[in-house]
Structure formats: structure tokens, C-alpha cells
C-alpha positions in Angstrom: 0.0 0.0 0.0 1.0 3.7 -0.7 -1.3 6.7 0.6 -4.9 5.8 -0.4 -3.5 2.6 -3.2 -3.5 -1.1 -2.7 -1.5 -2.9 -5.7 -2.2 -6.6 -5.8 -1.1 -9.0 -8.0 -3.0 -12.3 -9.0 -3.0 -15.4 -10.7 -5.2 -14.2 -12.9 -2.3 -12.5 -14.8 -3.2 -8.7 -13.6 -1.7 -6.2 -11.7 -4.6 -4.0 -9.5 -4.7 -0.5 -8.4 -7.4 -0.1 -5.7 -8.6 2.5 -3.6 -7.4 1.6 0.2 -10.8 3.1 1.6 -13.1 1.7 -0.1 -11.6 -1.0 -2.8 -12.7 0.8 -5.9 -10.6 -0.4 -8.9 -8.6 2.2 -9.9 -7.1 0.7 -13.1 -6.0 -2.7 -13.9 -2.8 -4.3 -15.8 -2.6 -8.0 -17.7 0.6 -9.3 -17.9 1.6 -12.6 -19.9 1.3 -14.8 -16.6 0.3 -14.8 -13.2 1.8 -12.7 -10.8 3.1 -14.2 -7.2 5.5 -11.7 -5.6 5.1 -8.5 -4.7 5.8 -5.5 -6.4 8.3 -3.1 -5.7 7.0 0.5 -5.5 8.5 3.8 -6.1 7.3 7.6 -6.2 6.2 7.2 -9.6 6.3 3.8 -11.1 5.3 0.5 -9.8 7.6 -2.3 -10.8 7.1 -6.1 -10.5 7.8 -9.9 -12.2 5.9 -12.3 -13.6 5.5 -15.9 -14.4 5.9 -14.8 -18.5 10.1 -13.9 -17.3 9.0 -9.6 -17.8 10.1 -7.5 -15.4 7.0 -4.6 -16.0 7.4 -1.1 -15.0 4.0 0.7 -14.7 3.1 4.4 -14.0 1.7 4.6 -10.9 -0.9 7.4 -12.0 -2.8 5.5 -15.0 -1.2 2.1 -14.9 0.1 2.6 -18.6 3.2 0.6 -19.2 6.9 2.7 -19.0 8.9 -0.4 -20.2 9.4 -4.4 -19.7 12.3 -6.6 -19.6 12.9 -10.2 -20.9 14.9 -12.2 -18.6 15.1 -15.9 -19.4 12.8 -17.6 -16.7 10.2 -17.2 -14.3 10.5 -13.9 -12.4 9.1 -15.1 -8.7 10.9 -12.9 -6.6 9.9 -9.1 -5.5 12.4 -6.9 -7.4 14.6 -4.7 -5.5 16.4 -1.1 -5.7 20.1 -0.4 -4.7 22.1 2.4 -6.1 19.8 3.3 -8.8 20.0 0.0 -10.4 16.5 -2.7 -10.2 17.8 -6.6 -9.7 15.2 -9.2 -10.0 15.9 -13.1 -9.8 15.1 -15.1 -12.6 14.5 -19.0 -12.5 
């Protein structure tokens, strides 16, 4: 959660934005597989792994995609931040 948005993943291959107060959708995005970690979020994008091997990066705002990475495998692991550099595992 950040401020008043929940983002969820789910095994139904989407990425949710919802309203913490009252769980209104705020916008929605499908990936190419189900989603099991959680994402990592940041003051303007949201970024997270999926089952398809994409590492996604979303604008927080709209849910509109910024850019995605191919790795080789399964991403299953909640990416992480350190000295301005995202690292992911990769099965």
C-alpha cells in the first residue's frame, strides 16, 4: 500500500490498483502470466515480475506501461532497488 492505493497481483495474470478506503478499482494491468510476488513501488512507477520472465514497470498514475524486460525464466521474486540499479531473480 501507498497513501490511499493497494496494488495486488494475482493469478489471474493482472496487476490491481485499488482504492485503500473503499476498494474501488482504480485501473487494472494484464501481464503474460500470473503474478506471485510482490511489487516493488516507487514515487512514480510501480515495478514487478511475472511468471511470463517480464520484469514490468508501470506508471503509478494510470497504470500505462513505461517499459518491460525479458529475462530468461520465471520472475518469482519481489524486485529490488540499490544504487539506482533494479535486480530481480530469474528461474
Amino acid at each position: 500500500m501507498e497513501g490511499d492505493t493497494v496494488y495486488t497481483g494475482s493469478a489471474d495474470w493482472r496487476i490491481y490498483a485499488l482504492n485503500a478506503k473503499n476498494g474501488a478499482l482504480k485501473w487494472e494491468f494484464a501481464t503474460n502470466g500470473p503474478i506471485i510476488s510482490s511489487s516493488l513501488v516507487t514515487k512514480k512507477a510501480l515495478y514487478l515480475g511475472s511468471i511470463d520472465g517480464n520484469l514490468y514497470a508501470i506508471n503509478k498514475a494510470d497504470g500505462k506501461l513505461l517499459w518491460k524486460f525479458k529475462t530468461e525464466g520465471d520472475i518469482k521474486s519481489t524486485p529490488v532497488i540499490y544504487r539506482d540499479k533494479i535486480f530481480i531473480g530469474s528461474l
